[in-house]
N, C-alpha and C positions, 0 to 999 in steps of 0.2 A: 689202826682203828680209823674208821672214817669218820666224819663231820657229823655225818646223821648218826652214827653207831654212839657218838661222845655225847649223846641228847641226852640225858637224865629226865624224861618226866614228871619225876616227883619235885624237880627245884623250880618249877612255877608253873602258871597257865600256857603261858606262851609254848613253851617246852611240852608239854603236856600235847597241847594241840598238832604242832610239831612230830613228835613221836604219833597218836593215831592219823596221822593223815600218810605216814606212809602204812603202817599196821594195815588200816583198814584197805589199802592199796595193794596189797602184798598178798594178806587174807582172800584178795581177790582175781591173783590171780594176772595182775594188770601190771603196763607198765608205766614209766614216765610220762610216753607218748601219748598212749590212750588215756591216758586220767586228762591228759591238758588239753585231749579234745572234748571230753566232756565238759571240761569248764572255762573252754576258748583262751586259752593263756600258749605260754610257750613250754615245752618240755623242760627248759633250761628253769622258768617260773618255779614251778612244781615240785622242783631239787630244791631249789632255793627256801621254798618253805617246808622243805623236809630239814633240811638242814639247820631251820633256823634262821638263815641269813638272811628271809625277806618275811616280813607278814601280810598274809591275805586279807583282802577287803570281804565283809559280810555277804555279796553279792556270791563270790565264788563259791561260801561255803554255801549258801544256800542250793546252789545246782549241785553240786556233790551229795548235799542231801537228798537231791531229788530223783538225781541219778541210782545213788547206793541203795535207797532207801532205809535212809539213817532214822527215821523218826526226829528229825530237827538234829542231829547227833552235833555237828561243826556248828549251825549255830547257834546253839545257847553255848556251847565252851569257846567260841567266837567271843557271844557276850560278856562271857565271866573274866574272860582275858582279858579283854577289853577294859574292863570297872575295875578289876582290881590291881593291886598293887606288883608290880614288877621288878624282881630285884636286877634285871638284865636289862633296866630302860633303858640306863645311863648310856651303854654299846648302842643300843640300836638310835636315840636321841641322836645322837655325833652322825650315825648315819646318814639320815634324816636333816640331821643342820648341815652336811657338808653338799648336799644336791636342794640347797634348796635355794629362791628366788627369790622371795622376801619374805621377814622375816619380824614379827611382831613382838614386843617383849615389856612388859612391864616390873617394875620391882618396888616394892616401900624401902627397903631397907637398906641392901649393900649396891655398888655399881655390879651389870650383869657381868658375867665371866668374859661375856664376849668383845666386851669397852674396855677392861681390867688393864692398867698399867701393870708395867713389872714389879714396879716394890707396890703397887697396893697389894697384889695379889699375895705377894711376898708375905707381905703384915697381916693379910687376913686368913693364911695358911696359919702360918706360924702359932697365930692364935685363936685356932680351933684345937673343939674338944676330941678331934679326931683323929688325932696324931697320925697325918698325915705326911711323906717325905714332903719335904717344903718345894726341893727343890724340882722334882720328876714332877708335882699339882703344878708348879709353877707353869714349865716346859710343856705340860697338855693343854695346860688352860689359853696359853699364849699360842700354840698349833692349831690352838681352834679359829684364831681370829686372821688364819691365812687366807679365808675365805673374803675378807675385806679388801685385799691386797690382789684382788685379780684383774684382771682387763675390764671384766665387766661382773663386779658382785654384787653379792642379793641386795636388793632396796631394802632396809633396815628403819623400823619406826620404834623408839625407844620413849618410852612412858615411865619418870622418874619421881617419888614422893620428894618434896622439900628436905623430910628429912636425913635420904641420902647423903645429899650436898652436906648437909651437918654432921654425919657420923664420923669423928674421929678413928683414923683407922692409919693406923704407922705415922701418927703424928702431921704437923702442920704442911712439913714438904713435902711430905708424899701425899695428900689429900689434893695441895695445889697444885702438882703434876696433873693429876687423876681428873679432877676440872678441868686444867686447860687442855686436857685430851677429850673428854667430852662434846667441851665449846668445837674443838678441832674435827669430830666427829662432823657435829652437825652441821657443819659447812656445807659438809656433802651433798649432791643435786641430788644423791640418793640415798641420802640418808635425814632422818631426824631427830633432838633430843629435845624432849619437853619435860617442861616440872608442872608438876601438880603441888600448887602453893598448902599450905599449912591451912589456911585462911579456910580452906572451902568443907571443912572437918570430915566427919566420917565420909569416905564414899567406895563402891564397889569393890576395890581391887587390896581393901582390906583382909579378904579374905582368902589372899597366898601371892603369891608371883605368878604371873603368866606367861608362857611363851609360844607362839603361834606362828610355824610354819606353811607354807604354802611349795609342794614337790610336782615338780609335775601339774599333772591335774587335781591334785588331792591337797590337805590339810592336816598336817596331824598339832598336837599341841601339846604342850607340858607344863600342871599345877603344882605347884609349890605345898610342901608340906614339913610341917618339925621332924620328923623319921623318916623322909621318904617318899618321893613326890609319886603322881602318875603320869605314864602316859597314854597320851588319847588321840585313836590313829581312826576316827568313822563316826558318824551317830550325831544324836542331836544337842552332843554336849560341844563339840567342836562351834555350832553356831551359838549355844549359849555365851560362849568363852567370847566368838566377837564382837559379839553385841555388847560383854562387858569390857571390853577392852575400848571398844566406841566409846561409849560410858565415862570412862574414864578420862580418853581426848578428848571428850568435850568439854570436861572443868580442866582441864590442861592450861598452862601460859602457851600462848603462842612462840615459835620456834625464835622471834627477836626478841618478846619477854622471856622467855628460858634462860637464852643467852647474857642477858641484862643481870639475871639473878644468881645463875650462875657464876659472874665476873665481880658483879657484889661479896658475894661468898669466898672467892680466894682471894678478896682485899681483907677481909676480916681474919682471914689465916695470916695473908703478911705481916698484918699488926701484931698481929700475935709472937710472930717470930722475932720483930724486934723489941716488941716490949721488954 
């Protein structure tokens, strides 16, 4: 069975859209070739989003529309893909974070996956309600952050609430590992970590975790949710997301106030340890 043939339509939009883009290709008669001249891509593109392995910008489906004469057909299930929920983000996300060049992310709550020591990550598997292998979540989540380790990797701007630095999570030594990897982070000439103090109460980024890539020429992004985040790969929510992410770095501590409150924070764990 091939790639395309293993497509299930019914298990999401993306699949769905997937599945009619070769249909209505087939229906017609056409091949690879000729579809990817009609909507200026490469033959090799065309497979790719038959298969699943890449998705199309709204631009393309609109010529396809134009061409087939779909009556909008690509895109409003372009759009419907797009808004709703994907249960195959998670694959195509890693994608997406493994080609990309910087790389924007905020969180209120836990450190992201991508800064993640080994035993925080450890502690915070462990005690999830999602009985997951501790130790394979570990090993992916750590595979991810290869991308840091290259000659030359993404420029990374990390936007962290206060109460991160405070969430107890595998206890006192692994919290102050997980800091002094932070502070270590932000050394970086391309990288950054800032906190968003306590002090400044409610603001924008209350309403989920953000993370916003930049591939290519493009932007795709991913919002945080309790069951389930989305992802958003076009549209005018991608510019929402940076303009609240600005938002956010602007009640930010600066990169030498971060560090400062940060170093504060794992003196109060050490006392901890030896009290």
């Amino acid at each position: 069975m091939s790639v395309r043939e293993s497509i299930d339509p019914a298990s999401s939009l993306w699949a769905w859209l997937a599945f009619d883009l070769w249909f209505y290709r087939t229906q017609r008669g056409l091949s690879l070739a000729q579809t990817a001249l009609v909507v200026h891509v490469t033959r090799a593109t065309v497979s790719n989003w038959e298969a699943g392995r890449l998705r199309p910008r709204d631009v393309y489906m609109k010529r396809l529309d134009e061409a087939w004469k779909t009556g909008g057909h690509f895109e409003r299930l372009f759009m419907f893909a797009c808004s709703g929920h994907d249960p195959d983000w998670y694959k195509q996300y890693l994608q997406y974070e493994r080609g990309a060049t910087n790389i924007e992310v905020y969180h209120g709550k836990i450190v992201p996956a991508l800064l993640q020591t080994e035993a925080y990550t450890r502690a915070l598997v462990a005690d999830s309600d999602q009985k997951l292998d501790v130790g394979k979540e570990t090993e992916a989540r750590l595979q991810r952050q290869e991308i840091l380790a290259r000659d030359e990797p993404p420029y990374l701007w990390v936007l962290l609430d206060q109460e991160v630095l405070e969430c107890r999570v595998g206890g006192a030594a692994v919290i102050e590992e997980q800091l002094a990897y932070l502070i270590e982070v932000g050394r970086s000439p391309r990288s950054a970590v800032r906190i968003v103090p306590r002090s400044v109460g409610r603001h924008p980024g209350h309403d989920g975790a953000i993370q916003i890539l930049r591939v290519g020429s493009r932007e795709v992004a991913y919002v945080g949710a309790q069951l389930g985040g989305r992802l958003i790969e076009g549209g005018d929510e991608i510019a929402k997301l940076a303009l609240r992410f600005a938002q956010i770095g602007a009640i930010a501590f600066s990169k030498s106030d971060s560090r400062d409150l940060i170093e504060q924070t794992m003196r109060t764990y050490a006392d901890d340890r030896v009290a």
